[in-house]
C-alpha positions in Angstrom: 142.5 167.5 261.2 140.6 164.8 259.9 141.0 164.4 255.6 138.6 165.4 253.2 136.2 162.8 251.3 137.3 161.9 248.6 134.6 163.6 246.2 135.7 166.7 248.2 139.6 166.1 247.7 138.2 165.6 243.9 136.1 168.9 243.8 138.6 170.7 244.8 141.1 169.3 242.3 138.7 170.1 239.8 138.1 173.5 240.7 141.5 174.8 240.9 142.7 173.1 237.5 139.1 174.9 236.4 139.5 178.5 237.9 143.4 178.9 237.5 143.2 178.7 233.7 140.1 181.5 233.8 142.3 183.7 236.2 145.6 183.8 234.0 143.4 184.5 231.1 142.1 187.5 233.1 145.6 188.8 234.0 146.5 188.1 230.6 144.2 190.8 229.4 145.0 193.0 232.6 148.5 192.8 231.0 147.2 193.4 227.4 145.8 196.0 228.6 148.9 197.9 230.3 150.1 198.0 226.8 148.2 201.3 225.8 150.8 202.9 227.9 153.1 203.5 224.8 150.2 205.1 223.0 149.4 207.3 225.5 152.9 208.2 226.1 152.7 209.0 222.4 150.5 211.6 222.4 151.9 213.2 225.6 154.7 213.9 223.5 152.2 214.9 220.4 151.2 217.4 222.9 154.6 218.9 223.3 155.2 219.6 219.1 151.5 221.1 219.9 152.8 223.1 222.9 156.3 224.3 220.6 154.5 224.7 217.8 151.4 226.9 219.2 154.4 228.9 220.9 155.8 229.4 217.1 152.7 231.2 216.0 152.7 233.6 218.7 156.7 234.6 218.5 156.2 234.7 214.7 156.0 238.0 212.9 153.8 237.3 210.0 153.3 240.7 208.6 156.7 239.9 206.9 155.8 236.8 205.1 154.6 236.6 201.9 151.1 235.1 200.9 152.1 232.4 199.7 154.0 231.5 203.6 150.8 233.1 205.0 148.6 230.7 203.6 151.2 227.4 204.1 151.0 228.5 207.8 148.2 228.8 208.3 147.2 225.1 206.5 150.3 223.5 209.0 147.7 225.6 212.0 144.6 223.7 210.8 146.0 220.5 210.2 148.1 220.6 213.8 145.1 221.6 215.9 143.0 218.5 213.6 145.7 216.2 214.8 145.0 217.6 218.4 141.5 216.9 218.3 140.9 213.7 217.0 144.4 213.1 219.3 141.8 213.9 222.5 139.3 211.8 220.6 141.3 208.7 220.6 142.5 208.9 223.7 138.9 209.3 225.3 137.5 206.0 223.2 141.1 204.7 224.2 139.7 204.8 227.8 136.2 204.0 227.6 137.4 201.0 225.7 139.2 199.6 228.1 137.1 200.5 230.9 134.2 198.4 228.5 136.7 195.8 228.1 137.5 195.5 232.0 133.8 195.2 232.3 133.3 192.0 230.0 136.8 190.6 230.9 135.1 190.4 234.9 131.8 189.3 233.3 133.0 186.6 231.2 135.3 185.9 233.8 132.8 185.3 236.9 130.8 183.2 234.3 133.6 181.1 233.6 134.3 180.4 236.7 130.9 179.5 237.8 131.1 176.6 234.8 134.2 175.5 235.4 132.6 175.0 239.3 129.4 173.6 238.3 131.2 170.9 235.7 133.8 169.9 238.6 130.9 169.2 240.9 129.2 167.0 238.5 132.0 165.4 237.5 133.1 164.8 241.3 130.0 163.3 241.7 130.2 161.3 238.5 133.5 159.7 239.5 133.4 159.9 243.5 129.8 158.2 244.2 130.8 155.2 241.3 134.5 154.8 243.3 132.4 155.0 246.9 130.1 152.4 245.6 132.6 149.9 244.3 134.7 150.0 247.4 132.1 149.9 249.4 131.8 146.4 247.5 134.8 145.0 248.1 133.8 144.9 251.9 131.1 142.8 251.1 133.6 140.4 249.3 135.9 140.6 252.3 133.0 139.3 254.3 131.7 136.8 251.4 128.4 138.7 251.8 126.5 138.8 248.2 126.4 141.8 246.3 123.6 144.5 246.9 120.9 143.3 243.9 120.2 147.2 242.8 123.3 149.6 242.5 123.3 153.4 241.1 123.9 154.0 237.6 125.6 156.8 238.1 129.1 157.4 236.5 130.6 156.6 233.1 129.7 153.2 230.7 133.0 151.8 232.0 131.7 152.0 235.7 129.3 149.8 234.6 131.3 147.0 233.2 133.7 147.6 236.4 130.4 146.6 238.4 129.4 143.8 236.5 133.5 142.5 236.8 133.1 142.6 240.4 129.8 140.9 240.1 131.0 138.3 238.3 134.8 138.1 240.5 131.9 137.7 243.7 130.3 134.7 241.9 133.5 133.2 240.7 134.9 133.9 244.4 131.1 132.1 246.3 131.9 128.9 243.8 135.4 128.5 245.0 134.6 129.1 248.3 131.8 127.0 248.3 133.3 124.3 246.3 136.4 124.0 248.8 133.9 123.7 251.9 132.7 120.4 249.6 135.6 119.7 248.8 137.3 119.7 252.7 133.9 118.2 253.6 134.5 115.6 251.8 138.3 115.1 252.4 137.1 114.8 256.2 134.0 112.4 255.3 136.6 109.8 253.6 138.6 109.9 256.4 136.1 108.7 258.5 135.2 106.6 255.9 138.5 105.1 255.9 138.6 104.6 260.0 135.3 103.3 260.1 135.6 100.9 257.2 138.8 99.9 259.1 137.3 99.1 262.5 134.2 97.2 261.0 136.4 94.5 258.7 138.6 93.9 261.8 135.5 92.5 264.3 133.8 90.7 260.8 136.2 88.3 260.4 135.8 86.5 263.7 131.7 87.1 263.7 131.8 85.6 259.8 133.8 82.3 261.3 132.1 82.4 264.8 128.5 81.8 262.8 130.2 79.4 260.0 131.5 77.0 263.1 128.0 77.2 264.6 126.1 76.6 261.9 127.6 73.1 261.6 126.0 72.2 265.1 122.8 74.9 265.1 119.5 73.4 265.7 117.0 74.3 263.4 116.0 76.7 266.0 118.9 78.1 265.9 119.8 77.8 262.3 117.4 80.7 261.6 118.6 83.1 264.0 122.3 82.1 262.5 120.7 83.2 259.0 119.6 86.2 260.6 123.5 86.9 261.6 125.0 86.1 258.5 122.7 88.0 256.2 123.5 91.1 258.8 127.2 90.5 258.8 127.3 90.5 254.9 125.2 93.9 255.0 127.8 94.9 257.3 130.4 93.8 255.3 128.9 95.5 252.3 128.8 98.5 253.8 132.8 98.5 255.0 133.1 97.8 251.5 131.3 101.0 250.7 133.2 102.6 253.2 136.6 101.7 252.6 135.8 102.7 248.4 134.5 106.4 249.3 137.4 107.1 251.5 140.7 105.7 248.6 141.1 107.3 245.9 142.3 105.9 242.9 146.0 105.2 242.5 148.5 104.6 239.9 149.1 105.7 236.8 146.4 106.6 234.4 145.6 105.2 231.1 142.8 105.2 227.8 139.6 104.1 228.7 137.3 103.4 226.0 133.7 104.1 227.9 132.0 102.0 225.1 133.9 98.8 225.8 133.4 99.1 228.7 129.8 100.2 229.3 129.1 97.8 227.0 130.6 94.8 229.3 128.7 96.0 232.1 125.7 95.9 230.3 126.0 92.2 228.9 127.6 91.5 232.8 125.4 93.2 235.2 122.3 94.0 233.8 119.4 91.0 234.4 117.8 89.5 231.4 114.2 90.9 232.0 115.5 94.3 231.6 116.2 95.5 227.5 119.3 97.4 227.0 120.4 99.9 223.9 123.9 101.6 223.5 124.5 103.9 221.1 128.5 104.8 220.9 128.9 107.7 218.1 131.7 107.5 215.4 134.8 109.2 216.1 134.1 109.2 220.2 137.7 109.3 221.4 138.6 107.8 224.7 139.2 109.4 228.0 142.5 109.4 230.2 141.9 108.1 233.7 141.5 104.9 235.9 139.6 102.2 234.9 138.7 100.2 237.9 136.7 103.3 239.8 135.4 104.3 236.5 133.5 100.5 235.8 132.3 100.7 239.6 130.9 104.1 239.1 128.9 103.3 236.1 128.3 99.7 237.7 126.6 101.9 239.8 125.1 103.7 238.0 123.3 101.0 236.1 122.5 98.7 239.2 120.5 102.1 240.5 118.8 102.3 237.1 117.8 99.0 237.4 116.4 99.1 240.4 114.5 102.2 239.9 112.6 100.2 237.3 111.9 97.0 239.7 113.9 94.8 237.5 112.3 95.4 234.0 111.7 97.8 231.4 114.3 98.9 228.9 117.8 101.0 229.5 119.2 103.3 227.3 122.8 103.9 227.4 124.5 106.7 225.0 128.2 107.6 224.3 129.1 110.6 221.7 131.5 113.8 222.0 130.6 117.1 223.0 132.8 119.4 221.8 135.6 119.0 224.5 134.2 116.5 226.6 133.0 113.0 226.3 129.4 112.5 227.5 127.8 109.5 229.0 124.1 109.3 229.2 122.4 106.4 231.2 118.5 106.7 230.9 115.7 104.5 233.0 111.9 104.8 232.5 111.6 104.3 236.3 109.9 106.5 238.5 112.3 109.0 238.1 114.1 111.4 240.8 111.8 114.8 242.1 113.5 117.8 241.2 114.5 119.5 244.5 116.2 115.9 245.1 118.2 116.2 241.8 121.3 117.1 243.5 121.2 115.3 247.0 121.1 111.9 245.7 125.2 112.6 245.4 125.5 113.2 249.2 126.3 110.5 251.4 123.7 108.4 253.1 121.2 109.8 251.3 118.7 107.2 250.1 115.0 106.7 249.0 115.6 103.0 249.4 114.7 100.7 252.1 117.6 99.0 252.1 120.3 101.1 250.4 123.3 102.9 252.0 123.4 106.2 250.7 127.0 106.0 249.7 126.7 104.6 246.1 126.4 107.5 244.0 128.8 109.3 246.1 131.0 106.7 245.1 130.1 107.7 241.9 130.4 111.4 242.2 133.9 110.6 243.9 135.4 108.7 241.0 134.2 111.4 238.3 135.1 114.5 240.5 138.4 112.2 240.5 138.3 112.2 236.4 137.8 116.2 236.2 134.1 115.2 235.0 130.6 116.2 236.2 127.3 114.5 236.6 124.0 115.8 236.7 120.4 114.0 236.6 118.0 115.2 234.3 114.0 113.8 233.5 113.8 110.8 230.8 111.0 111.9 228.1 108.1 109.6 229.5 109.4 109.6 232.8 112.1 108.2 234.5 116.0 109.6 235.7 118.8 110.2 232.9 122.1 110.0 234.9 124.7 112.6 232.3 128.3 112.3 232.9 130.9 114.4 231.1 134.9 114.2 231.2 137.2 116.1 229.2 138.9 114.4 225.9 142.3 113.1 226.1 143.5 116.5 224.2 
């Protein structure tokens, strides 16, 4: 036989813990009531003094008695047939008493029991169609299918803060899943990263000498078309560069970096002279534990793009200061600035608004501060422009 739902297997629970409680108390008072047995056993035997006593009075010769035995018999007569009346009395209101009290036992009885199975089907409701719900739910995180948007309200407050724990164990469970599909996508970009970067310095070499040894020869004809190759084999070589960055990660031990030193070297270093450059480094900003060589490309990075976002002038505002926990780098440009719904795909690879650019520099960039247990996010500059933020955790 197939098994019972579980609100019915919960109903039923509910009834019987409901009804057998109303039940004994109705035997109970079946029982109390068996105990008038004694009292009417009582008065059968009331009836036999009665019965001896009326038998007495006719044996007895009272014409020898004197008055005053006359009159003491007859007072012990009235009194015993008085006790036998209100004897008949009690027993008839004996009966109808507990004939009344049957009566109201079965009343209150039925009533109680049709509570006790009203209350166990709304409370089988209350806790079966919450239970049904939230396994229904874990299906849907079985199948990493979101969470239906409306759900019943049905059920105690603590159902509630059950459903919005497995609301908030579905969106912690989408982020990990989603951020080990990046994070696999991106093991399995470097690594053709690697291979590629690999196979294109191997072939350079020989091109890079191959147009060195003709150029010494080349016509003038010939010297252009040899420019042609050598500015094409350095893009090339640029971009094995690129290649071969995105796809290492960084090795060796880790040690303090101090992101004011050394933002502000890149900013004396790599910035040209007709842009005008501010950093501000707050008091008591600690410095961060981590690799400093992929850390100065990834802000070298960041700055050249800044930069170039401006055409080569305007003014870039660099700020350092601690967050709480974290560390946070701000690089602003009064460029152009970056749309909105490309805010976040400027970190993917080869993805570029620039003529000429690669698409792998800021996922270099992203790379090496994933690498530091940082994040990065672009927000607007007031006036216009991109601000590149980058936190990392503190040393502590």
């Amino acid at each position: 036989m197939p098994a019972l739902a579980f609100r019915r297997r919960i109903l039923l629970a509910m009834i019987v813990f409901g009804v057998l409680p109303t039940t004994l108390g109705i035997i109970g008072w079946a029982m109390a009531l068996r105990n008038r047995a004694p009292a009417i056993a009582g008065r059968a035997a009331f009836e036999e003094v009665g019965a001896t006593g009326r038998h007495f009075l006719r044996v007895l010769d009272t014409t020898r008695l004197t008055p005053e035995e006359r009159a003491a018999l007859r007072e012990h007569t009235s009194e015993l047939n008085s006790a036998m009346a209100q004897a008949n009395r009690a027993e008839a209101f004996s009966r109808y008493r507990a004939i009344g009290i049957t009566i109201v036992i079965i009343i209150l009885g039925s009533f109680l029991v049709y509570i006790s199975v009203v209350i166990s089907r709304v409370l089988s409701r209350q806790l079966s169609a919450p239970i049904d719900e939230l396994v229904g739910w874990t299906g849907f995180l079985r199948r990493g299918e979101p969470l239906p948007l409306s759900a019943s309200r049905s059920g105690a407050p603590e159902f509630a803060a059950l459903r919005q724990a497995f609301r908030d164990t579905a969106a912690e469970i989408q982020a990990a899943r989603s951020a080990e599909l990046e994070a696999e996508r991106l093991r399995a970009f470097r690594e053709v990263a690697r291979r590629v970067a690999h196979e294109m310095k191997n072939p350079l070499t020989p091109v890079r000498l191959a147009v060195r040894h003709l150029a010494e020869n080349a016509t003038p004809e010939q010297r252009e078309s040899l420019e042609v190759l050598t500015a094409e084999s350095a893009r090339l070589e640029q971009l094995a560069r690129e290649f071969a960055t995105l796809g290492r990660l960084p090795e060796g031990p880790s040690a303090e970096v101090d992101l004011g030193e050394l933002l502000g070297e890149l900013l004396r270093t790599s910035v040209p002279e007709t842009v005008t450059t501010s950093l501000s480094v707050e008091s008591g900003t600690p410095p961060i534990v981590g690799h400093y060589d992929p850390l100065r490309r990834a802000f070298g990075n960041i700055i050249r793009n800044a930069v170039e976002a401006m055409g080569g002038t305007g003014r870039l505002d660099v700020r350092v200061a601690r967050q709480g926990m974290s560390v946070m780098v701000s690089v602003a440009d009064h460029g152009p600035g970056i749309p909105a719904e490309n805010r976040q795909r400027v970190f993917e690879p080869y993805y570029t608004e620039k003529s000429e650019g690669t698409g792998l520099g800021l996922s270099i960039v992203k790379q090496a501060i994933d690498h530091h247990r940082g994040s990065i996010a672009v927000r607007e500059t007031e006036g216009g422009g991109a601000t590149f933020e980058v936190r990392f955790p503190t040393k502590a």
